[in-house]
GUMIGU-175533 format. One record per residue: residue number from 0; residue in three letters; x, y, z of N, C-alpha, C in turn. Coordinates in steps of 0.02 Angstrom, whole numbers, plus 50000, padded with zeros to 5 digits. Each point is the difference from the previous one (the first is absolute). Layout:
BEGIN
LUMMAR NUM ALA X Y Z X Y Z X Y Z
...
This chain:
BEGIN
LUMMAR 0 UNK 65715 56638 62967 49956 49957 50039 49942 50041 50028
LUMMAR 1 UNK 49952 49965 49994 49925 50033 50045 49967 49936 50013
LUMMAR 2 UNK 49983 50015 50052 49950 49945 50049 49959 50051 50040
LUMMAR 3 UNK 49943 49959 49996 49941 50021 50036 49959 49934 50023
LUMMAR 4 UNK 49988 50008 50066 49975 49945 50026 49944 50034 50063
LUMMAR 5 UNK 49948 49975 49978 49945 50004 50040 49986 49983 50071
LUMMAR 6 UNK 49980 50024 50032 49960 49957 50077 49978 49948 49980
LUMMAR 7 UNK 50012 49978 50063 49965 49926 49992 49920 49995 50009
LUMMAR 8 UNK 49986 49976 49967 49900 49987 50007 49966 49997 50080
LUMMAR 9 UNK 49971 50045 50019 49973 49995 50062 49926 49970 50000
LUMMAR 10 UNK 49982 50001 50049 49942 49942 50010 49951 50044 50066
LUMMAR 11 UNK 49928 49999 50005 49977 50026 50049 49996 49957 50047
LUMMAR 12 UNK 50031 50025 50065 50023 49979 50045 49949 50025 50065
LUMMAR 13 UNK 49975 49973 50054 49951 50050 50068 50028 49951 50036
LUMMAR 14 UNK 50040 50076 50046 50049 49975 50069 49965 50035 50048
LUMMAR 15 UNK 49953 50037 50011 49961 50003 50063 50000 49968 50035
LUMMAR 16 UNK 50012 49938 50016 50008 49953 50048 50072 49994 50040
LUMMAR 17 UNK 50048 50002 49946 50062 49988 50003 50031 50092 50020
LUMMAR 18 UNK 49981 50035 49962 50025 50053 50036 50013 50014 50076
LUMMAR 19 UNK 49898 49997 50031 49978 49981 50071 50054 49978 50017
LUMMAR 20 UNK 49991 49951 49992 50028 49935 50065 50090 50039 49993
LUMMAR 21 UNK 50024 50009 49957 50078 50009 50001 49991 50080 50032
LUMMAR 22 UNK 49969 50039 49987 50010 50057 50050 49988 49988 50075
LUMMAR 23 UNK 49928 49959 50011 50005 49996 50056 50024 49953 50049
LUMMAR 24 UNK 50026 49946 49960 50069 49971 50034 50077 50009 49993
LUMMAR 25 UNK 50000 50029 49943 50068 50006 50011 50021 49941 49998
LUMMAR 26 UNK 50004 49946 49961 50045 49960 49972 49997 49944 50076
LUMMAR 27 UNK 49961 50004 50077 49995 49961 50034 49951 49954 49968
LUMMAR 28 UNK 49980 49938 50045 49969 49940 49991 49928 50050 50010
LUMMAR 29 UNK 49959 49972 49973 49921 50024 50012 49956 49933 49996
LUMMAR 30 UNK 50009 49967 50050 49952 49925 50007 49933 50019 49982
LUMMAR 31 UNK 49985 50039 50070 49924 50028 50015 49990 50044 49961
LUMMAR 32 UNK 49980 49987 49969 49970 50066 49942 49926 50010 50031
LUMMAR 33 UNK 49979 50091 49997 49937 50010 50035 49965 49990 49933
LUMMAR 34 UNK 49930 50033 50053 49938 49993 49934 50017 50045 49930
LUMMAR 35 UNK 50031 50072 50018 50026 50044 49976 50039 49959 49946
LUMMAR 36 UNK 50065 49965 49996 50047 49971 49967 49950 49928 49949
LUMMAR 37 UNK 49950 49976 50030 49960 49951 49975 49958 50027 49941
LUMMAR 38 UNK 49992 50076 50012 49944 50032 49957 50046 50026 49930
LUMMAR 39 UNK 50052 50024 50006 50024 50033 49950 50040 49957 49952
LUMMAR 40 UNK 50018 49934 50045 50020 49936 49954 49952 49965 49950
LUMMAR 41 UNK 49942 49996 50026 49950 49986 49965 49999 50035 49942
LUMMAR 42 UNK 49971 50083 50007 50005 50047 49967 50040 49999 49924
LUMMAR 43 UNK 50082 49989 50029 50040 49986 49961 49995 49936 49944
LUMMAR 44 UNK 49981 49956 50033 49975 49932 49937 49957 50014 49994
LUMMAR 45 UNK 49949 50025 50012 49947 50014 49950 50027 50077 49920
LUMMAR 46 UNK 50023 50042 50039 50037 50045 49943 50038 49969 49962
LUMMAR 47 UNK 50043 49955 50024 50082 49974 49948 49953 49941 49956
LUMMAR 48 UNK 49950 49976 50028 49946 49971 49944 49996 50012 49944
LUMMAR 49 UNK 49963 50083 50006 49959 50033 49944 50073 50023 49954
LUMMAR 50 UNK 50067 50038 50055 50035 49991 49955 50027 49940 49932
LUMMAR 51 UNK 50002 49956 50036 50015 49942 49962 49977 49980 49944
LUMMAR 52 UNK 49943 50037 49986 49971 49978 49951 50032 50044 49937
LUMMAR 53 UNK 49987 50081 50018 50029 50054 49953 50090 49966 49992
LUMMAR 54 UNK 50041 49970 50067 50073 49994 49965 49979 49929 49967
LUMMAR 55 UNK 49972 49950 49979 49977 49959 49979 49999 50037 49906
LUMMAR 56 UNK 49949 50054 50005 49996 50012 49950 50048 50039 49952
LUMMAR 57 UNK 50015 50044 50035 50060 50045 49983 50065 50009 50020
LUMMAR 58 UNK 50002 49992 50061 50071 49994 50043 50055 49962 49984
LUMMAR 59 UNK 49940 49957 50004 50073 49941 49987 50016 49960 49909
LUMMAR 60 UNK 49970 50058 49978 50001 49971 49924 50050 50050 49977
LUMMAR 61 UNK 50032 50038 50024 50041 50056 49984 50067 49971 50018
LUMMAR 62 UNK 50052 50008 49944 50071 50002 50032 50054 50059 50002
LUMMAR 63 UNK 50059 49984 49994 50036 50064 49989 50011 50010 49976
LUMMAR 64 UNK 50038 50074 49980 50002 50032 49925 50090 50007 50008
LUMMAR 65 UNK 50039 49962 49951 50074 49990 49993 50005 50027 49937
LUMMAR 66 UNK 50036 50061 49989 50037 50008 49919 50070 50035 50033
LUMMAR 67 UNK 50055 49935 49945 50072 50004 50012 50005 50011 49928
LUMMAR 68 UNK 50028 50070 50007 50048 49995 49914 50063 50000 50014
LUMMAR 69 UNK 50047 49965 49961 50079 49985 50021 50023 50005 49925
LUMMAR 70 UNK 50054 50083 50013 50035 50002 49946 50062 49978 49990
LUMMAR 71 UNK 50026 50004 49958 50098 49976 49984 50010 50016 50035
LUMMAR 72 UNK 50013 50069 50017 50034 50016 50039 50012 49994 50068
LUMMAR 73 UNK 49955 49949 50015 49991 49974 50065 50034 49927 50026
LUMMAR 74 UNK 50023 49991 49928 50015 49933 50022 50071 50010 49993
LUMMAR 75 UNK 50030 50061 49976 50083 50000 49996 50033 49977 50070
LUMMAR 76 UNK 49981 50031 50053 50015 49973 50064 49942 49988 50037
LUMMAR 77 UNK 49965 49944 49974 49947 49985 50043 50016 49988 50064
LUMMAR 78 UNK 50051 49967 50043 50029 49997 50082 49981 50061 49991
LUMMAR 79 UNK 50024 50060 49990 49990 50071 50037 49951 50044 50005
LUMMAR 80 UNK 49946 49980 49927 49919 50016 49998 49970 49975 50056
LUMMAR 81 UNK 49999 49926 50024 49979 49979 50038 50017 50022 50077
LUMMAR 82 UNK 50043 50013 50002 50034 50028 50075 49954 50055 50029
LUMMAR 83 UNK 49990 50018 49955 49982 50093 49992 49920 49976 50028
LUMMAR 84 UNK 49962 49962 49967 49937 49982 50027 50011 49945 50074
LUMMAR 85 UNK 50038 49972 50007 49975 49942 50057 50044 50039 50039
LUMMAR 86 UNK 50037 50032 50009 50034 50049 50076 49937 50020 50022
LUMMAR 87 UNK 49962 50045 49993 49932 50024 50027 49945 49959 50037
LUMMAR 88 UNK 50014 49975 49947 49953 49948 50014 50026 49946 50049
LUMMAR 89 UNK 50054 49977 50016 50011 49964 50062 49992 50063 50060
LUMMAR 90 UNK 50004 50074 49976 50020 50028 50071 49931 50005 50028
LUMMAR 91 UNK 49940 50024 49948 49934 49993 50040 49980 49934 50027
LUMMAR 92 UNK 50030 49945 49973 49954 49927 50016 50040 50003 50088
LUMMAR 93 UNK 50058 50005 50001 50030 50008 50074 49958 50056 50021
LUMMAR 94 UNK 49996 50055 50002 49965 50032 50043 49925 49988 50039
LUMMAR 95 UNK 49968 49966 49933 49932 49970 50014 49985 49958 50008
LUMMAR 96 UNK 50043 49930 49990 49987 49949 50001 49953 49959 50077
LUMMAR 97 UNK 49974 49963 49989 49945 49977 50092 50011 49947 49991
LUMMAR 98 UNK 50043 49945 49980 50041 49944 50012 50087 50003 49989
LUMMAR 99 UNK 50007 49924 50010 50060 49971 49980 50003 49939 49965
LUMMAR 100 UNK 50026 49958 49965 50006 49956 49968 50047 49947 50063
LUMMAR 101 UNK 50008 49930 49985 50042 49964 50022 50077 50009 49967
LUMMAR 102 UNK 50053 50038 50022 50057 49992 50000 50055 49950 49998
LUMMAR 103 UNK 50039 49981 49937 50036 49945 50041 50070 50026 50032
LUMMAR 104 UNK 50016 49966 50050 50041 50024 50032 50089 50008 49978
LUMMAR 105 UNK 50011 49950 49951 50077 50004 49961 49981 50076 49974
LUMMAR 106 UNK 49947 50066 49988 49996 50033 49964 50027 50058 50036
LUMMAR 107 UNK 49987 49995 50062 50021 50043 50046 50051 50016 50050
LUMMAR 108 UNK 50015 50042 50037 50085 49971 50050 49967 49963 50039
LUMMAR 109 UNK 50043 49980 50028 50003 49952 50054 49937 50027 50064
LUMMAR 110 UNK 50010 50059 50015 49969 50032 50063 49914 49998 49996
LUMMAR 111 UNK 49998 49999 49934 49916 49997 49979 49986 49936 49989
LUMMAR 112 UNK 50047 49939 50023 49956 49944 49985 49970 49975 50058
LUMMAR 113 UNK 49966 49959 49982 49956 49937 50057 50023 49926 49998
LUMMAR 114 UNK 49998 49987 50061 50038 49934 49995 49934 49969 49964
LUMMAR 115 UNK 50012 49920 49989 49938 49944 50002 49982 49994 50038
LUMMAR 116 UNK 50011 50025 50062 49968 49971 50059 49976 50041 50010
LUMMAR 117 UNK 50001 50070 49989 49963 50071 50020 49944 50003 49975
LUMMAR 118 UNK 50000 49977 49923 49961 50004 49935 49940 49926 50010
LUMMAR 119 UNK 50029 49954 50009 49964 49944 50038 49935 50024 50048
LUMMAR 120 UNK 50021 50034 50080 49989 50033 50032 49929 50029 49979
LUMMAR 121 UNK 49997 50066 49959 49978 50042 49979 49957 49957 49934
LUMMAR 122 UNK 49995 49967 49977 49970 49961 49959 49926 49971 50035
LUMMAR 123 UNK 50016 49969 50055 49965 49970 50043 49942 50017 50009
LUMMAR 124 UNK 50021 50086 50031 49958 50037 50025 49955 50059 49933
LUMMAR 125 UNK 50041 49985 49959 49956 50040 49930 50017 50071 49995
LUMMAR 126 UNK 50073 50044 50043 50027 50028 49984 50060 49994 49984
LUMMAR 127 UNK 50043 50076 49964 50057 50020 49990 50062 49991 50054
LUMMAR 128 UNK 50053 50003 49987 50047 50005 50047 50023 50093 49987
LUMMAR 129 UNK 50025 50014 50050 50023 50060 50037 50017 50043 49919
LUMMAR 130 UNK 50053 49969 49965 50040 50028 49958 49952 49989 49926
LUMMAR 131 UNK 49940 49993 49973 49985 49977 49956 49991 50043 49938
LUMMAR 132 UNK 49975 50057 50035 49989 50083 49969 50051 50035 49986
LUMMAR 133 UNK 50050 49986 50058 50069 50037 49992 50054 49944 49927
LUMMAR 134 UNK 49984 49944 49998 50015 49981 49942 50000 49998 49940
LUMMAR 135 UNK 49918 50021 49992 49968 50039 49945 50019 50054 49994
LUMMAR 136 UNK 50003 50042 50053 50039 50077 49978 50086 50021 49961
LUMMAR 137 UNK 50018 49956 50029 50081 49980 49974 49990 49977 49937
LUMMAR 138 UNK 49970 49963 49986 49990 49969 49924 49975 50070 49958
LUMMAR 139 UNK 49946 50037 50025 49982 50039 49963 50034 50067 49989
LUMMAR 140 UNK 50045 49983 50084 50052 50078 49973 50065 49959 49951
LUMMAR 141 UNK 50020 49953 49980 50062 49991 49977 49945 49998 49911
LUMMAR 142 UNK 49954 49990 50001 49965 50009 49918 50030 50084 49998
LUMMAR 143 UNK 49958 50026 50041 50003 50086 49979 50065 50022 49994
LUMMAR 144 UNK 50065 49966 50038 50046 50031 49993 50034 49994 49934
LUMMAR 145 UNK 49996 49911 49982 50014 49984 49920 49974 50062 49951
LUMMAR 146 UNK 49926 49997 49996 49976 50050 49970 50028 50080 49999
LUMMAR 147 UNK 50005 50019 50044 50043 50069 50016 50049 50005 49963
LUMMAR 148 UNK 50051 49948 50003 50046 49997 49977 50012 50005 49930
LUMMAR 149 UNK 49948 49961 49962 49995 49978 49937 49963 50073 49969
LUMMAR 150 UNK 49964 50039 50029 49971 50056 49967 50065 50057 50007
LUMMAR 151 UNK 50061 49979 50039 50039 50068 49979 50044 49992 49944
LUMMAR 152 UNK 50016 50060 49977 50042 49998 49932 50063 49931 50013
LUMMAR 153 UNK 50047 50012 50040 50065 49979 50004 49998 49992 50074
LUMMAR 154 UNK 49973 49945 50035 50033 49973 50066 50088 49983 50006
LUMMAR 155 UNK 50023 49991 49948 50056 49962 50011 50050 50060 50003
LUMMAR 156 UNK 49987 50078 49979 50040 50039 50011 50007 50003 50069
LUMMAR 157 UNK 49990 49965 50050 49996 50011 50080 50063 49975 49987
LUMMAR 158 UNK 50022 49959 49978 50049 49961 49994 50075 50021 49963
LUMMAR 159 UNK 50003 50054 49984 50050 50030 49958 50033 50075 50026
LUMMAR 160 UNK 50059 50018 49982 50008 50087 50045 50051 49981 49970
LUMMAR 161 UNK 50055 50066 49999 50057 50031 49990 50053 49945 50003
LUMMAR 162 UNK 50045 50003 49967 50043 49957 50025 50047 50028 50037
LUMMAR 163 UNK 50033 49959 50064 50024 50021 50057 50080 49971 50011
LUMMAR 164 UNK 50051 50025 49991 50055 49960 50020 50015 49936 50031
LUMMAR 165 UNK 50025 49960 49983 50007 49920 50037 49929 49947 49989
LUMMAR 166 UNK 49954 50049 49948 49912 49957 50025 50013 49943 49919
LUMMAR 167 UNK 49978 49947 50007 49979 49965 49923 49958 50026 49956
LUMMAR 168 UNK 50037 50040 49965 49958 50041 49930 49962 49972 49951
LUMMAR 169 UNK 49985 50039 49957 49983 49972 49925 50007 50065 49952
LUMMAR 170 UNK 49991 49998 49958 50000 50047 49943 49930 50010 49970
LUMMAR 171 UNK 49990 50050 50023 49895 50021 49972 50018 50069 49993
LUMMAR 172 UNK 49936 50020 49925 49994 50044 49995 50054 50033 50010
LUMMAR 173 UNK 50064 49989 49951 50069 50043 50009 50037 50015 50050
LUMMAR 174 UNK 49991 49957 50058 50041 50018 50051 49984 49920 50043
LUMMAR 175 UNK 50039 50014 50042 50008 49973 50044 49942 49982 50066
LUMMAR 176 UNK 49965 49953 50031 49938 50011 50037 50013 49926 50052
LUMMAR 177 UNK 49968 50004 50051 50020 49944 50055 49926 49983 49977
LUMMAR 178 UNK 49988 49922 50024 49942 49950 49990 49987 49954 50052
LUMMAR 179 UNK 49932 50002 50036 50012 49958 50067 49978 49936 49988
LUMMAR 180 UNK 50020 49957 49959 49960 49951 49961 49966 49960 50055
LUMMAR 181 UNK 50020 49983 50057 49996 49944 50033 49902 50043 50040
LUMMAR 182 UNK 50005 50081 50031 49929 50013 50029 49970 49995 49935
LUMMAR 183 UNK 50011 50027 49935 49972 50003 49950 49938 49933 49965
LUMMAR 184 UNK 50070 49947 50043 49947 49917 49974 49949 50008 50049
LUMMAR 185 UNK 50020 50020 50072 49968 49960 50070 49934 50046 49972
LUMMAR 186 UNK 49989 50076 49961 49948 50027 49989 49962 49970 49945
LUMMAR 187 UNK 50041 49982 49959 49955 49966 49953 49948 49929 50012
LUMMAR 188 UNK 50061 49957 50020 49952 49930 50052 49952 50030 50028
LUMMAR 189 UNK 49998 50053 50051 49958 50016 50028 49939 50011 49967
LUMMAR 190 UNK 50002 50051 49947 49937 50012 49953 49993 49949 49945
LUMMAR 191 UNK 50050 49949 49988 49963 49920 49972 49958 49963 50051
LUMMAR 192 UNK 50019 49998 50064 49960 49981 50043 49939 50039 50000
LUMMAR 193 UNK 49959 50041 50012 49951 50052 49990 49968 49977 49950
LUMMAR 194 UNK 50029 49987 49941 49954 49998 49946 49981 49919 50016
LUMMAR 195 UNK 50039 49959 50010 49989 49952 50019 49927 49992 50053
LUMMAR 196 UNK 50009 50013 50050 49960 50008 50041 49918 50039 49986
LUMMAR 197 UNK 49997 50039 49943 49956 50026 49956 49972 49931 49965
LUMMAR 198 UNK 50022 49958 49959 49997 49960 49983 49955 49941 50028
LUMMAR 199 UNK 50032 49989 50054 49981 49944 50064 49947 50012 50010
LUMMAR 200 UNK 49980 50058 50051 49938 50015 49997 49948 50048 49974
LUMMAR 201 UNK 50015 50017 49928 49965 50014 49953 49934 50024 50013
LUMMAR 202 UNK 49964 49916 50021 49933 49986 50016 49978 50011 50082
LUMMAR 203 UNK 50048 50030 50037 49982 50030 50057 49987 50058 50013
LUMMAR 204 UNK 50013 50035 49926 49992 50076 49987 49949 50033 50008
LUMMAR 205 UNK 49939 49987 50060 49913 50020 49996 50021 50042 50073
LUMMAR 206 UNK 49934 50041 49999 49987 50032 50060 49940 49965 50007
């Protein structure tokens, strides 16, 4: 396998205006804007103008550059090719991510949900409830953990050891070996759930 994938097409952009104002407020309200803040706004539409024309011409006529070659050998265990690329890649989108998606709440325990009436509430007013981010985070740590899981050789050897007097055996690999079948499922559900949940929100996958 080789992939190469390009940046995305940038565009000329003049934030002189927007820089200003966010340094020198700091993310407060700025009603009154002085003459100072009046002049460099201007400034700015008149520049992002002239830009407009050059991303008009060139900018935005450009796209991205995608080449995927996919050999046999990639598809023998494609689940595990794939693991190998989207583990990473969920761990940077959590680190960086500057939203959250809407969560539904059967997805999560109990402690991270919102009632209807909370969610009602918070609707009203055109924000989030308390837990909304922390819901998203749970979702996105039970993806990574599926993933984790699925990139190691043999998870299920967690599940196997020596065999021990009085324990329910089996016969592996010429001997005798104990099997914890019952954590063995609760781990597996767990990482069907994960992939599951990969699935679901797929399309929530943006920073």
């Amino acid at each position: 396998m080789k992939i190469k994938i390009g940046g995305y097409p940038s565009r000329l952009v003049c934030n002189i205006y927007s820089r200003h104002m966010a340094k020198k407020y700091e993310g407060l309200s700025y009603e009154n804007h002085t003459h100072e803040d009046h002049v460099l706004e201007v400034i700015e539409e008149l520049v992002q103008s002239v830009y407009n024309v050059f991303n008009w011409l060139w900018f935005d006529r450009r796209t991205q550059h995608i080449k995927v070659r996919i050999d046999k050998s990639d598809t023998w265990s494609m689940d595990d090719t794939l693991a190998t690329i989207i583990l990473p890649m969920l761990v940077q989108l959590k680190d960086t991510k500057h939203g959250s998606p809407n969560v539904d709440g059967t997805d999560v325990p109990k402690e991270l949900r919102a009632t209807k009436k909370q969610l009602a509430a918070y609707d009203k007013t055109g924000d989030v409830d308390p837990k909304h981010f922390e819901r998203w985070d749970w979702i996105m740590d039970e993806m990574i953990w599926a993933f984790e899981q699925k990139c190691r050789d043999n998870w299920q050897d967690d599940y196997y050891g020596p065999y021990i007097e009085g324990d329910s055996g089996l016969f592996l690999n010429g001997h005798f070996e104990w099997q914890d079948r019952e954590r063995q499922q609760v781990h597996q559900l767990r990482m069907t759930n994960g992939f599951r949940l990969f699935g679901k929100y797929y399309e929530n996958l943006w920073d």
